[in-house]
C-alpha positions as CSV (number, residue, x, y, z in Angstrom):
1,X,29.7,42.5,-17.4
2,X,32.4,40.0,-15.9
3,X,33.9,39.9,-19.2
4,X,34.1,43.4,-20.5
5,X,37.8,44.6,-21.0
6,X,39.1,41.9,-19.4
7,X,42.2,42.7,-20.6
8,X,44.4,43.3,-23.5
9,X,44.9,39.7,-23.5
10,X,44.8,36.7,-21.6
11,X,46.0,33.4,-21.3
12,X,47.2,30.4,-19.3
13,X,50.4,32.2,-19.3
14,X,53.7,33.2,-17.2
15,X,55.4,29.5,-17.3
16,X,54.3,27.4,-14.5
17,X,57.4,25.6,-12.9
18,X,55.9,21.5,-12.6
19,X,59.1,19.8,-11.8
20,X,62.3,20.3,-10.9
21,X,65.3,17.1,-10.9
22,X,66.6,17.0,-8.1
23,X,63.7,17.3,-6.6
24,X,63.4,20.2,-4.3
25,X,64.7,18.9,-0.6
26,X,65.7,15.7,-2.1
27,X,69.0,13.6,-0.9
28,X,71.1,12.4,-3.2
29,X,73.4,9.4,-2.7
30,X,76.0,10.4,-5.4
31,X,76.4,13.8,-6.9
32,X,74.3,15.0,-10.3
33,X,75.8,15.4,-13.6
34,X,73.0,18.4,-14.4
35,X,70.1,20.6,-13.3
36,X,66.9,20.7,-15.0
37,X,63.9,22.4,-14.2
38,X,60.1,21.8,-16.4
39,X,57.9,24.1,-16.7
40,X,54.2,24.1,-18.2
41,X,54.6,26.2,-21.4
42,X,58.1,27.2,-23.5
43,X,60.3,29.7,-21.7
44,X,63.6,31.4,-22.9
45,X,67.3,31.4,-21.1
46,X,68.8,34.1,-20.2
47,X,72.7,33.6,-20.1
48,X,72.7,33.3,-15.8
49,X,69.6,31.6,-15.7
50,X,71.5,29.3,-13.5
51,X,73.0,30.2,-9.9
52,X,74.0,27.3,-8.0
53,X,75.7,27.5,-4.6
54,X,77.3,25.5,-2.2
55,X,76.8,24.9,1.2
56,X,79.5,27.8,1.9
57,X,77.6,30.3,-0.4
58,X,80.0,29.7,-3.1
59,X,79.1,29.9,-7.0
60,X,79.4,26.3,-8.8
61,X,81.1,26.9,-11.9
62,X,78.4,25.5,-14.3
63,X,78.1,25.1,-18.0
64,X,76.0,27.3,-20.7
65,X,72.0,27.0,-19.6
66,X,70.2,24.9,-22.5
67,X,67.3,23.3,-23.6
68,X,66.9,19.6,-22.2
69,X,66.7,16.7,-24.8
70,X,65.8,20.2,-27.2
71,X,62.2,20.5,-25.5
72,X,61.1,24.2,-25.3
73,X,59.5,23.9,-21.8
74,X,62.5,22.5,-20.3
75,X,65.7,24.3,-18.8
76,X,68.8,22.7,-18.0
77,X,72.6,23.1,-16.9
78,X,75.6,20.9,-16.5
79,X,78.0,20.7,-12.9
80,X,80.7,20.1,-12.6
81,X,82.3,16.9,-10.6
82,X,83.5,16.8,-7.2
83,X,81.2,19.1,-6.0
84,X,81.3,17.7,-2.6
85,X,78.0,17.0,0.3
86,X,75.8,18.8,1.3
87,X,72.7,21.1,0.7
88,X,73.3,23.2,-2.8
89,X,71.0,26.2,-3.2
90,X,69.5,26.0,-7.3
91,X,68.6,29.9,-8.1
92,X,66.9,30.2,-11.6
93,X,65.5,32.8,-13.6
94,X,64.1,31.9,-17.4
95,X,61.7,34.2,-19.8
96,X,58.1,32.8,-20.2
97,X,56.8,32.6,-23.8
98,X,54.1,35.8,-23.2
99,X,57.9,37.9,-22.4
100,X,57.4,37.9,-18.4
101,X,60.1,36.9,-15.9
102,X,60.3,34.6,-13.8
103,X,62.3,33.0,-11.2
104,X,62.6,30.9,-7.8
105,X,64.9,28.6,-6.0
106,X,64.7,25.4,-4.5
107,X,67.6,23.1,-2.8
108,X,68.7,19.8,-2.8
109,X,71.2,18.1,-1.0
110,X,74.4,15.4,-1.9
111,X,74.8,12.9,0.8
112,X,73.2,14.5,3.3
113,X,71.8,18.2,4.3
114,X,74.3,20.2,5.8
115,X,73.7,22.5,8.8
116,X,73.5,25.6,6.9
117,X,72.4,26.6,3.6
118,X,73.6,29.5,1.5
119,X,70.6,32.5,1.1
120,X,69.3,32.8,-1.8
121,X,70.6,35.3,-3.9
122,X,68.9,38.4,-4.4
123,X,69.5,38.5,-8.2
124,X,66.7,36.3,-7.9
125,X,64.5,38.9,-6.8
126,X,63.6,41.7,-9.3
127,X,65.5,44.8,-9.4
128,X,62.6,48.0,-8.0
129,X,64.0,50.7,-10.3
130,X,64.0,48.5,-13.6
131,X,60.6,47.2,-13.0
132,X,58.8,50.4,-11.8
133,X,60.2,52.2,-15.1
134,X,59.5,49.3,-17.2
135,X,55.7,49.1,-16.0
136,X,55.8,53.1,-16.6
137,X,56.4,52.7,-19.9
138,X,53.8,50.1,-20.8
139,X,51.3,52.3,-19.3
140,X,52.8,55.0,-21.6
141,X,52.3,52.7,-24.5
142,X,49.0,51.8,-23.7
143,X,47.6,55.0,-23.6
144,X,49.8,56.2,-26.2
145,X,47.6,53.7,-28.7
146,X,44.9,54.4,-27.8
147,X,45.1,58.3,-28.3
148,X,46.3,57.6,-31.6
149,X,44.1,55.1,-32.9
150,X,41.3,56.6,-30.8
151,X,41.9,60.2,-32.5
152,X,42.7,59.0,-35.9
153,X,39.4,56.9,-35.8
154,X,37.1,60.1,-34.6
155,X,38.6,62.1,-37.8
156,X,38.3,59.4,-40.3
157,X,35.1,57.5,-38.7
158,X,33.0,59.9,-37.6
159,X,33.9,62.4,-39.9
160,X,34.9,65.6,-37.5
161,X,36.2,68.4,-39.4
162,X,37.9,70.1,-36.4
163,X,41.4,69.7,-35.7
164,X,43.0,66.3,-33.8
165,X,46.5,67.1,-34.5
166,X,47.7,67.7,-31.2
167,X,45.9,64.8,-30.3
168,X,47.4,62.6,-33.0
169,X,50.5,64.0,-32.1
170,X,51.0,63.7,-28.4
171,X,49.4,60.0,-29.2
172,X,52.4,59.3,-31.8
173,X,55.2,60.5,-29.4
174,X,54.0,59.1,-26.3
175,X,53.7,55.3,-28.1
176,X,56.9,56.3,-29.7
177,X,58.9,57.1,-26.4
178,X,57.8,54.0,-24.6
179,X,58.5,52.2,-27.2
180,X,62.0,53.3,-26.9
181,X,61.9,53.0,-23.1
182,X,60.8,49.1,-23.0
183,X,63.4,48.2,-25.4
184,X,66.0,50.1,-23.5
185,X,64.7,48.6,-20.0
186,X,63.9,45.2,-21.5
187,X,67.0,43.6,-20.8
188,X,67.5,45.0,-16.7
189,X,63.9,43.7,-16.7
190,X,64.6,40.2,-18.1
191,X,67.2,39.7,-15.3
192,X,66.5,41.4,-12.4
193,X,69.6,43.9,-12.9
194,X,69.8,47.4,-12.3
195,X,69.4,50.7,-14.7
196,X,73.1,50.0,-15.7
197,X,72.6,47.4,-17.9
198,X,70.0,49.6,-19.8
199,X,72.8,51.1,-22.1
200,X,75.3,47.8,-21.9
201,X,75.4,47.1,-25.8
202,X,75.5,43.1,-24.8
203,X,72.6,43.2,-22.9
204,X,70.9,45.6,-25.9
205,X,72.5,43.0,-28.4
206,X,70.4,40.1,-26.5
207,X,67.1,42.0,-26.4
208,X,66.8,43.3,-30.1
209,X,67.4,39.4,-31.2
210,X,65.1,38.5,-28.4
211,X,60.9,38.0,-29.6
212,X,60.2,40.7,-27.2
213,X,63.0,43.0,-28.9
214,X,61.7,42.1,-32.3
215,X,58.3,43.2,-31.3
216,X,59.2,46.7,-30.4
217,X,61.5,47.3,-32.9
218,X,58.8,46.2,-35.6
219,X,56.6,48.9,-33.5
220,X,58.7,51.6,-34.0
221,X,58.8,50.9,-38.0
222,X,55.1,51.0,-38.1
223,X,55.1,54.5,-36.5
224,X,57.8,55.8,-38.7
225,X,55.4,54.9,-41.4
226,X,52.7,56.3,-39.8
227,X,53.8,59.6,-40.4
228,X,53.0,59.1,-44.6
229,X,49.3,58.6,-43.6
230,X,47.8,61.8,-45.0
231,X,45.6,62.1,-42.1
232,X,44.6,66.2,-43.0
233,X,43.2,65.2,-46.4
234,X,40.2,64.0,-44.5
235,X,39.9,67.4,-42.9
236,X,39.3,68.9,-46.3
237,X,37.4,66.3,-48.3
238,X,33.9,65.2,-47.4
239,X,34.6,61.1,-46.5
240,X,38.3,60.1,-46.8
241,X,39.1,57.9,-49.7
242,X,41.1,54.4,-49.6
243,X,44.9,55.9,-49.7
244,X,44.1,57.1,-46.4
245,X,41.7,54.2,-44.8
246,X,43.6,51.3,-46.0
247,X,47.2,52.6,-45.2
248,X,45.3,53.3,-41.9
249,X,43.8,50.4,-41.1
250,X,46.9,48.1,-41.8
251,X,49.1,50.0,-38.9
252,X,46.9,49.7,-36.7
253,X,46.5,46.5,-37.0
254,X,49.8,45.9,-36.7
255,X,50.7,48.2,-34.5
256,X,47.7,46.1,-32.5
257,X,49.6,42.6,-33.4
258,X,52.5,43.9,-31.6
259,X,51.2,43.6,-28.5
260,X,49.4,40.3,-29.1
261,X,52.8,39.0,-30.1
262,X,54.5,39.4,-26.9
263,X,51.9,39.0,-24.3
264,X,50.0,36.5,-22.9
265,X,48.3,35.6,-25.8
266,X,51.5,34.7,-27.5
267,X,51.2,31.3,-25.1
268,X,49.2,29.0,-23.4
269,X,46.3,27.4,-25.0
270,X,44.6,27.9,-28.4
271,X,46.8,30.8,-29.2
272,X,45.5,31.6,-32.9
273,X,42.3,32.2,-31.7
274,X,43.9,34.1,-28.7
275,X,46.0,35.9,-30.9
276,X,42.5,37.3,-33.1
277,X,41.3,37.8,-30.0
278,X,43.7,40.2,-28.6
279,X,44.3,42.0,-31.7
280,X,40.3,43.0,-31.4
281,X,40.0,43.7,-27.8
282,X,42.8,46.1,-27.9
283,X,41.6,47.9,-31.3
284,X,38.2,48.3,-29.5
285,X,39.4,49.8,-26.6
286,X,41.8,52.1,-28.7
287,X,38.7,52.9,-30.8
288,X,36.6,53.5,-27.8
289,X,38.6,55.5,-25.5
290,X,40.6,56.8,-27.4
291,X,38.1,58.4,-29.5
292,X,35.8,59.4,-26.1
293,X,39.6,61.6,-25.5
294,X,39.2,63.0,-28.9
295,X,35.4,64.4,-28.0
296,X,36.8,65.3,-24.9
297,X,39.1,67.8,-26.7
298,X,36.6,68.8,-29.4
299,X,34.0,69.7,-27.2
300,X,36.5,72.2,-25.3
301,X,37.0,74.0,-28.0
302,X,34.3,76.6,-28.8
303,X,35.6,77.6,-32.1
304,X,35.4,74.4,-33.8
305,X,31.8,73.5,-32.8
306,X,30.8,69.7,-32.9
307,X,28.4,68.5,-35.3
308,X,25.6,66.2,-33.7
309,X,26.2,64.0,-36.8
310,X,29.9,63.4,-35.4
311,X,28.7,62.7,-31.9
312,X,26.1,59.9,-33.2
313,X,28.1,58.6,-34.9
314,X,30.4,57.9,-32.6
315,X,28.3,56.7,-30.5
316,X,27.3,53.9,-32.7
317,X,31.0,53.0,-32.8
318,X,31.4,53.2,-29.0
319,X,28.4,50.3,-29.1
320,X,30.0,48.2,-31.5
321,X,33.5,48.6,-29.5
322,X,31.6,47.5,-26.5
323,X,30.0,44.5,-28.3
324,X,34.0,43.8,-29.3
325,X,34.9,43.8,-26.1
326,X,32.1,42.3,-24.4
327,X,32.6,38.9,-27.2
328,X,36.4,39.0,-26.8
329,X,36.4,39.2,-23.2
330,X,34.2,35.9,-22.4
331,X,37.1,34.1,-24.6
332,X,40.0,35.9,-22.8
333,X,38.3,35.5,-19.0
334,X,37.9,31.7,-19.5
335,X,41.2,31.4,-21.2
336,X,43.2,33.3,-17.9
337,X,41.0,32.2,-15.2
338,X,40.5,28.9,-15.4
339,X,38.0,27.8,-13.0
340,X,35.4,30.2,-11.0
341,X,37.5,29.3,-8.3
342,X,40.3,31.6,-9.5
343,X,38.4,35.0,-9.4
344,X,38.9,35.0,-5.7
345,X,41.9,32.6,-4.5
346,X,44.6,34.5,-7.3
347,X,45.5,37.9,-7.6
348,X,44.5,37.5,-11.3
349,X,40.9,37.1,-10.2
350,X,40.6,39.6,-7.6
351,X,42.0,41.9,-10.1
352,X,40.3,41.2,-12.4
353,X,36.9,41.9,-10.1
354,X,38.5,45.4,-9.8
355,X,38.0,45.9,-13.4
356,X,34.9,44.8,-13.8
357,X,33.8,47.3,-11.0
358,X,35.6,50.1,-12.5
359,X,34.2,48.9,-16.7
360,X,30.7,49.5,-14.7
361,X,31.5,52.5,-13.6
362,X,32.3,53.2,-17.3
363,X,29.5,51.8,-18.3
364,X,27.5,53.6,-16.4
365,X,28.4,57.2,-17.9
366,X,28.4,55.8,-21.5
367,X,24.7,55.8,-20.7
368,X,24.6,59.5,-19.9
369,X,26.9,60.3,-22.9
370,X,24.3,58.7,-25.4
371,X,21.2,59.8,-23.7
372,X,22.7,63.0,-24.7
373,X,23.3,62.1,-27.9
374,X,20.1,60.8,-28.5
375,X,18.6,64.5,-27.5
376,X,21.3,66.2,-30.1
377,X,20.0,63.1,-32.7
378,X,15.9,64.6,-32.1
379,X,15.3,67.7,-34.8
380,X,14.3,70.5,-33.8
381,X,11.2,72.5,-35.3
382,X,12.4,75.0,-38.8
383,X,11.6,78.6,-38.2
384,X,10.1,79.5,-41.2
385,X,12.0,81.9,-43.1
386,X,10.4,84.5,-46.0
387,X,11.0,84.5,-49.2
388,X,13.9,86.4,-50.0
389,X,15.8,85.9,-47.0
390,X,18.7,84.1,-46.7
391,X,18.8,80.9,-44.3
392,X,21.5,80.9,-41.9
393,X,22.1,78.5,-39.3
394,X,22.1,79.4,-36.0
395,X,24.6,77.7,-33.5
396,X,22.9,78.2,-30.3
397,X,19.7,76.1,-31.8
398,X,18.9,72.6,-32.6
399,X,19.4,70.9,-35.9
400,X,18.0,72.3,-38.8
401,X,16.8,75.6,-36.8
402,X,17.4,78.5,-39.1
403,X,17.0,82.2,-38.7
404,X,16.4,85.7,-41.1
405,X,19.6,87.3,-41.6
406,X,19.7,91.0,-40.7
407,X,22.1,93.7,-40.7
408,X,22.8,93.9,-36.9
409,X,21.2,93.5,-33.6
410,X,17.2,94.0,-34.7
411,X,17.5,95.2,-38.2
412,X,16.7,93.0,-40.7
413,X,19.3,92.7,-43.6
414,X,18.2,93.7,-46.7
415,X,17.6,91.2,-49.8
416,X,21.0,89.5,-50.7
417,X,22.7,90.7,-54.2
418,X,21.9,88.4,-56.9
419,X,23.6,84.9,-57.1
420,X,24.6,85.0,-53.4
421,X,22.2,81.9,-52.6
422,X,24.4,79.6,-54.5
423,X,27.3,80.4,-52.0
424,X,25.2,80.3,-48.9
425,X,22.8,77.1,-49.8
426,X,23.8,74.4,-47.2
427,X,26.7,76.1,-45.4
428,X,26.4,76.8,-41.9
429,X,28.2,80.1,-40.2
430,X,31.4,78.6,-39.5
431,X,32.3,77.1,-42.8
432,X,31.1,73.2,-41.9
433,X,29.1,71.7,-44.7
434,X,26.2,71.1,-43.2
435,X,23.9,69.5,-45.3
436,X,26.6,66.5,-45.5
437,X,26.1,65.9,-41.7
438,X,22.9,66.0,-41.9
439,X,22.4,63.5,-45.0
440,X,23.8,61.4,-42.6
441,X,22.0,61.4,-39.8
442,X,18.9,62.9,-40.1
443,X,19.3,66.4,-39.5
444,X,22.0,66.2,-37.3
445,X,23.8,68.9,-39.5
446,X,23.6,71.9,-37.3
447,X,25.9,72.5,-34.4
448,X,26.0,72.0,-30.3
449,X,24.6,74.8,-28.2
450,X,26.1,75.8,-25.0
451,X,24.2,73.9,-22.8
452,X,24.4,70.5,-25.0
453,X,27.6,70.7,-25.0
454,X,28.4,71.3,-21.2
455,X,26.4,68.0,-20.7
456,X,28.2,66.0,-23.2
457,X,31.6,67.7,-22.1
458,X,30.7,66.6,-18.1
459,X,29.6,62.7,-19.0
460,X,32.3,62.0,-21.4
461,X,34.7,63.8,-19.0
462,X,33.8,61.1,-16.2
463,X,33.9,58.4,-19.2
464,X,37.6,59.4,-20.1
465,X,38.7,59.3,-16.3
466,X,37.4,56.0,-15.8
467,X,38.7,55.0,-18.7
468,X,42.1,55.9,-17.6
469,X,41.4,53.9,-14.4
470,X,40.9,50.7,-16.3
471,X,43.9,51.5,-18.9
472,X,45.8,51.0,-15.7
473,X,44.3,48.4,-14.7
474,X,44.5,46.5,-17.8
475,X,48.0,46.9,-17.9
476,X,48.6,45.7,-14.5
477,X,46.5,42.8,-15.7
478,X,49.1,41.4,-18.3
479,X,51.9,41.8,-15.9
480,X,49.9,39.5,-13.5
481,X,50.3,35.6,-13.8
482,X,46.5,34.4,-15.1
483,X,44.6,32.3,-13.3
484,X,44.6,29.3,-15.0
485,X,48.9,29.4,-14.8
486,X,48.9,30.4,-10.7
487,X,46.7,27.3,-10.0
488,X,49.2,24.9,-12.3
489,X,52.3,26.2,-9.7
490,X,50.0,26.1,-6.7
491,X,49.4,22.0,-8.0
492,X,52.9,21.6,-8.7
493,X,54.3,22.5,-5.4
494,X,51.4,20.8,-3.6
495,X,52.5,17.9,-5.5
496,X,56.0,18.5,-4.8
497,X,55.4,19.0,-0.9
498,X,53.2,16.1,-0.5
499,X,54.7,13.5,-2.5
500,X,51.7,10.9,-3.6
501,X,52.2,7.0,-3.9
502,X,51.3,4.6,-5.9
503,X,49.4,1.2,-4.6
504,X,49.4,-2.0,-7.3
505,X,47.3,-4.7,-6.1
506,X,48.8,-7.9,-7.6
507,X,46.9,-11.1,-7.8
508,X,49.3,-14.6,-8.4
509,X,48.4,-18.5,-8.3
510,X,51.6,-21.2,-8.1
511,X,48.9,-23.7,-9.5
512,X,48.9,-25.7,-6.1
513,X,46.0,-25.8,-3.5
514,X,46.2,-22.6,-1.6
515,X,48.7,-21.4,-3.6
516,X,46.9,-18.5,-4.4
517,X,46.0,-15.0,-3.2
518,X,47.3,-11.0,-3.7
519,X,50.0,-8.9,-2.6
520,X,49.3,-5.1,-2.0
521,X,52.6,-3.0,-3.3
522,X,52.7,0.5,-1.7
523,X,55.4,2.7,-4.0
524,X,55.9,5.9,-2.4
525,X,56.3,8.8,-3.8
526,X,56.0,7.2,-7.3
527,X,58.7,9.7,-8.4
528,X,62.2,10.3,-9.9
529,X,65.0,9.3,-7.2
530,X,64.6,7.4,-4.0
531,X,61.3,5.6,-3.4
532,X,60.1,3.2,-0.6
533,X,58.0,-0.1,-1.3
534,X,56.6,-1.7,1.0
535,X,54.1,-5.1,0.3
536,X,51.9,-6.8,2.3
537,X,50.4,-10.7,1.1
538,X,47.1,-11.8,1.6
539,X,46.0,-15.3,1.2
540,X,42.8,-17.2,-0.3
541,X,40.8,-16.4,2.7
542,X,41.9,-12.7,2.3
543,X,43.9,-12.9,5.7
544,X,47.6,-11.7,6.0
545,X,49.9,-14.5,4.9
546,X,53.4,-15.0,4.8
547,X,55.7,-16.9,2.3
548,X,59.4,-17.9,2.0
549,X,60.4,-15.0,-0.5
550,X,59.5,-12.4,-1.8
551,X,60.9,-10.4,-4.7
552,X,60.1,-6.9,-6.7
553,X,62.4,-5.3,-9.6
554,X,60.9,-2.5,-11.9
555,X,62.3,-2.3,-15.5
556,X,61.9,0.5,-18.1
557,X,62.3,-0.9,-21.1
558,X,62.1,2.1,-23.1
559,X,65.1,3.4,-22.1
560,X,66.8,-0.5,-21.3
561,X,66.5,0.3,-17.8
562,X,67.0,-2.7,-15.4
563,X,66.1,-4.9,-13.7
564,X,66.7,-3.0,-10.5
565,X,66.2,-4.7,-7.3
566,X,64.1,-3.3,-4.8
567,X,65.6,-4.8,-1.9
568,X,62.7,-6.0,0.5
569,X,62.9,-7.5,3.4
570,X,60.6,-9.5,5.8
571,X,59.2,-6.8,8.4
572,X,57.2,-9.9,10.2
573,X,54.0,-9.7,8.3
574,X,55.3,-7.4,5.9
575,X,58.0,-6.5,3.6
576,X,59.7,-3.1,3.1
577,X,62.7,-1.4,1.5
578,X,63.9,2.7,1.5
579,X,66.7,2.1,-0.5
580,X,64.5,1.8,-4.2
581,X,66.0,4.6,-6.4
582,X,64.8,5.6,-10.1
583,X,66.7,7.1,-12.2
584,X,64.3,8.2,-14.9
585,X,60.5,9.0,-15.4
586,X,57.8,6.3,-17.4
587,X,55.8,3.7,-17.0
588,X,58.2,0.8,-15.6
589,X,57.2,-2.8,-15.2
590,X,57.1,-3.7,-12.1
591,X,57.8,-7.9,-11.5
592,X,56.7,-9.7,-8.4
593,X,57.9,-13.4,-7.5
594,X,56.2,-14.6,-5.2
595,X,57.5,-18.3,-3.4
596,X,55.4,-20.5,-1.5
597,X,57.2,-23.8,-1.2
598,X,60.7,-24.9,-1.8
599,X,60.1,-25.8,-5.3
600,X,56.7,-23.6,-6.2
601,X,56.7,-19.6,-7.9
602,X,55.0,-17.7,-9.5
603,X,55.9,-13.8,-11.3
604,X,53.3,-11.2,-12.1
605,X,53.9,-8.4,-14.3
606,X,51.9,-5.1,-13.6
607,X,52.9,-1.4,-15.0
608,X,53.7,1.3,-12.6
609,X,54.0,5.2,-13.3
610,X,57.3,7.1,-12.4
611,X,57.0,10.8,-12.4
C-alpha cells in the first residue's frame, strides 16, 4: 500500500548544493578570481544565475555563468579585480536536471567581515504569480492525459460502443492548453520573474532550446497527430483493427515519455530503469482513472446503456493498472525516499503518507465498484420463450433475460412475418450487438438495469473524486524535492556548519636509543582554504615529549602543488599554526620532520584528504 501511485516519477532529484568555494562564511586573505558552486547531480544556467553584491548592496560586474573545468554538476563565474574587503553576498539560481528551480545564497568575506551585509535579493525567491500558474497548468496536463488516454482506452479496450467524444475532446484540449501554458510560463518559472517575461521572445527563445522546452513542444506534435487516430471506426466495427491500436498505442507512449523526460526521473540514480518506470506508472494511472471518468460518463447517460461486458472488462484492466502501479511504485518510493527515515523528517515523505492515505481511500471504493461488477458478471435465469415468438432483450433484466414480444401493454404480438428472425437474432433493443459482448464474457451481453447502474454510478463516482485528490497530489509530488536529494543538502550544510577535522597519527624513529615515538597531527577542518594544525609528540613511554623542531608541509603533487609550510610553533608541550591555507581539493602528502638532537631527523610521509 506504501507504494501505490507514488508518484508519476521519482528520483534522487532537485540538485542538492554540496559545496560551495568560497566556503560559505569563510575569510579570505586576498580576493577570488571566481565563484563556483557543486552540486550533487547536473543542473543548467540560466543567464543571471549569478548575483553577487558588495558590502554596499552593489551588483559585481561578473562574467558569463559556466560550467567549471566542463563538469555538468558544477556552476561557476568569474569577478572581477579590485573588488575590495569585506562580506560579499553570492545569490544563485541554476535549473536541476529533472527541470526544477532552484536557488540560495551564501556569503563570504575578503579580509575581513564587514559590519553589514547587503540582503539577499529577492530575485532569489520565486515569483507567486509565475509559480501558482505554472503548477495550475501541470495539474491541467495531468488530468488532461489521463482523460484522454483514460477515454481512448475504455472505447478501444473495453469495447464500449457509446459515445466518448466529448470526453476525448475536453481530454485533448485541456493537455493541449497546458501544454501551451507551461511553455509560455516556463521561462518566468526558471527565474523567479514575473508574468512579463512570459511573452519576452528572448526568454521564449531560451526555453524552446531548453530540454524542458523541447519536451513540450514534442508534446504538442504528438497531439496534433493525435487528431489522425480514427478513434470512431471502433464505434462501428466489432474490435478495432491495428491502424487504430498501433497509431494509438505509440502516442501515448510518447506522449507518456514526455513527462518522464523532464521530471525527476530524467536524474538521479539508475535513470533507464527510472525512465521505464515512469513511463508505466503514468500510463497506468491514465488507463485507470481516466477510464473510471469515462464510466463515470457512460453510466449517466440512459440512452446509451452500458453493457456488463464493458464494465468487466474494465475492471480486469483497472486490476492490472493497479498491479502497474503497485510494481512501479516500490522502485520509485525507494528511488525518492531514500532511507525510512525520510517518510517523516522531509516534506517528500510526509507527502507522500498523504497519498498513500488518500490511494486507500481509492482503494477502498475500487472494491465496491467490482463487487458490483462481479453481480452484473452472474447470469441471470432465460425466460423461456414459445416457439414462434421472437426473443427480445429486455433492458431492465439481467444478462441473457429475454421476453415474448407483443403488440403493446398485455397483448401479445402476433407471429413475426417470414424472414424477420434473421434481422432480430442476437440484437438487443437498442441496436448493440449483443451476442459479441456476451461471447466475451459469459453472458454479459445484455444491458444495466436501473438499480445496477445507480450502484455502479455512486462507487465509481467516489472512485473518480478520490482519484482527482491524488492527481493533485501526485503533481504536487514532482514539484517536491525527494527524499533521498533533501537529506544530501541537509548533510551538506551540516557538513558545511560544522567543519570536521582530520587526525594523522604519525609514528618516526631517528635510529638512536629513545629516538623513537608518534606525533598526533590535528588538521581542522580538512577543507579548501584556511586550516589549523596543531601536533602533539609522544615518546617511547607514550608520555608527552618535546623535541628541538618540528616541521609539517603538505604537497599535492597532482596538481604540482607545494611544499607549503604549515608554520607551527612550539605552544609548550604542543605545536600549532592558523595560518595553513589550501588552495585546492585531494589527497596531499603531508611530511613530518621530526628533530631530536643537533645532528639526528627523521621525515614521515602520510596522505591526508582535502575537501
Amino acid at each position: 500500500m506504501l507504494v501505490l501511485f507514488t508518484g508519476v516519477s521519482g528520483a534522487s532529484a532537485h540538485a542538492a548544493l554540496t559545496g560551495t568555494d568560497p566556503q560559505d562564511g569563510s575569510v579570505l586573505k586576498a580576493e577570488p578570481r571566481r565563484v563556483t558552486l557543486t552540486f550533487s547531480e547536473s543542473i543548467g544556467l540560466l543567464d543571471d544565475s549569478f548575483r553577487v553584491l558588495t558590502p554596499e548592496n552593489r551588483r559585481v560586474h561578473t562574467g558569463a555563468p559556466s560550467h567549471a573545468d566542463d563538469r555538468s554538476d558544477t556552476a561557476s563565474v568569474t569577478l572581477p579585480r579590485g573588488l575590495g574587503t569585506g562580506t560579499f553576498t553570492v545569490a544563485w539560481r541554476v535549473v536541476s536536471a529533472d527541470s526544477h528551480p532552484v536557488s540560495g545564497a551564501f556569503t563570504f568575506s575578503i579580509g575581513k567581515p564587514s559590519a553589514t551585509t547587503a540582503p539577499l535579493p529577492s530575485a532569489a525567491a520565486s515569483n507567486p504569480a509565475s509559480t501558482g500558474l505554472y503548477d495550475i497548468a501541470r495539474y491541467a496536463a495531468y488530468s488532461g492525459l489521463a482523460l484522454l488516454i483514460g477515454a481512448a482506452t475504455f472505447v478501444l479496450g473495453c469495447g464500449h460502443r457509446g459515445s466518448v467524444r466529448r470526453l476525448l475532446l475536453t481530454g485533448w484540449w485541456t493537455l493541449l492548453g497546458s501544454t501551451l501554458a507551461l511553455l509560455l510560463l516556463r521561462g518566468p518559472y526558471e527565474r523567479g520573474t514575473g508574468l512579463g517575461d512570459a511573452l519576452d521572445p528572448s526568454i521564449l527563445s531560451d526555453t524552446l532550446t531548453s530540454r524542458p522546452g523541447i519536451v513540450l513542444v514534442a508534446r504538442l506534435a504528438l497531439l496534433a497527430a493525435a487528431v489522425l487516430v480514427p478513434l470512431r471506426a471502433p464505434l462501428r466495427d466489432r474490435a478495432p483493427g491495428p491502424a487504430v491500436l498501433v497509431p494509438g498505442g505509440v502516442l501515448a507512449l510518447g506522449l507518456a515519455v514526455t513527462w518522464a523526460a523532464a521530471e525527476h526521473a530524467s536524474a538521479g540514480i539508475q535513470v533507464p530503469v527510472a525512465m521505464v518506470s515512469s513511463v508505466l506508472h503514468l500510463l497506468a494511472m491514465a488507463v485507470w482513472l481516466g477510464g473510471l471518468a469515462a464510466l463515470l460518463s457512460a453510466l449517466h447517460r440512459p440512452a446509451e446503456p452500458v453493457a456488463p461486458a464493458v464494465v468487466t472488462r474494465f475492471s480486469r484492466l483497472a486490476l492490472v493498472s493497479v498491479a502497474v502501479l503497485a510494481a512501479t511504485g516500490v522502485y520509485q518510493s525507494w528511488r525518492g525516499l531514500g532511507s525510512w527515515d525520510a517518510l517523516t523528517s522531509t516534506s517528500y515523505g510526509r507527502l507522500l503518507l498523504v497519498k498513500v492515505g488518500a490511494v486507500a481511500l481509492l482503494l477502498v471504493g475500487a472494491a465496491f465498484s467490482r463487487r458490483w461488477t462481479a453481480r452484473l458478471a452472474t447470469p441471470r435465469a432465460a425466460v423461456t420463450v414459445p416457439a414462434g415468438r421472437v426473443p427480445v432483450t429486455v433492458p431492465a433484466g439481467g444478462p441473457g433475460e429475454t421476453r415474448e414480444g407483443t403488440d403493446g401493454p398485455g397483448e401479445e404480438r402476433g407471429p413475426e412475418p417470414e424472414g424477420t428472425e434473421d434481422r432480430h437474432e442476437g440484437r438487443t433493443e437498442d441496436g448493440q450487438d449483443g451476442g459479441h459482448d456476451g461471447g466475451h464474457d459469459g453472458g454479459a451481453g445484455g444491458t444495466i438495469d436501473a438499480g445496477q447502474r445507480q450502484g455502479l454510478r455512486r462507487s465509481v463516482l467516489a472512485e473518480v473524486t478520490v482519484g482527482i485528490l491524488v492527481l493533485m497530489i501526485t503533481t504536487m509530488l514532482t514539484g517536491t524535492q525527494p527524499g533521498r536529494a533533501a537529506e544530501e543538502t541537509a548533510a551538506a550544510t551540516a557538513a558545511a556548519d560544522h567543519p570536521a577535522s582530520s587526525t594523522t597519527t604519525v609514528p618516526f624513529d631517528v635510529g638512536t636509543p629513545g629516538g623513537h615515538g608518534k606525533v598526533q597531527v590535528e588538521l581542522s577542518p580538512g577543507r579548501v582554504g584556511e586550516n589549523s594544525v596543531q601536533a602533539v609528540i609522544f615518546g617511547p613511554d607514550g608520555g608527552l615529549a618535546t623535541v628541538p623542531e618540528l616541521r609539517i608541509t603538505f604537497t599535492l603533487e597532482s596538481q604540482q602543488v607545494g611544499p607549503i609550510d604549515a608554520g607551527i610553533t612550539d605552544k609548550g608541550g604542543y605545536w600549532t599554526s592558523d595560518s595553513l591555507t589550501l588552495p585546492l581539493p585531494g589527497t596531499w602528502t603531508m611530511k613530518t620532520t621530526v628533530r631530536t638532537t643537533d645532528v639526528d631527523q627523521v621525515t614521515v610521509e602520510r596522505k591526508v584528504r582535502v575537501s
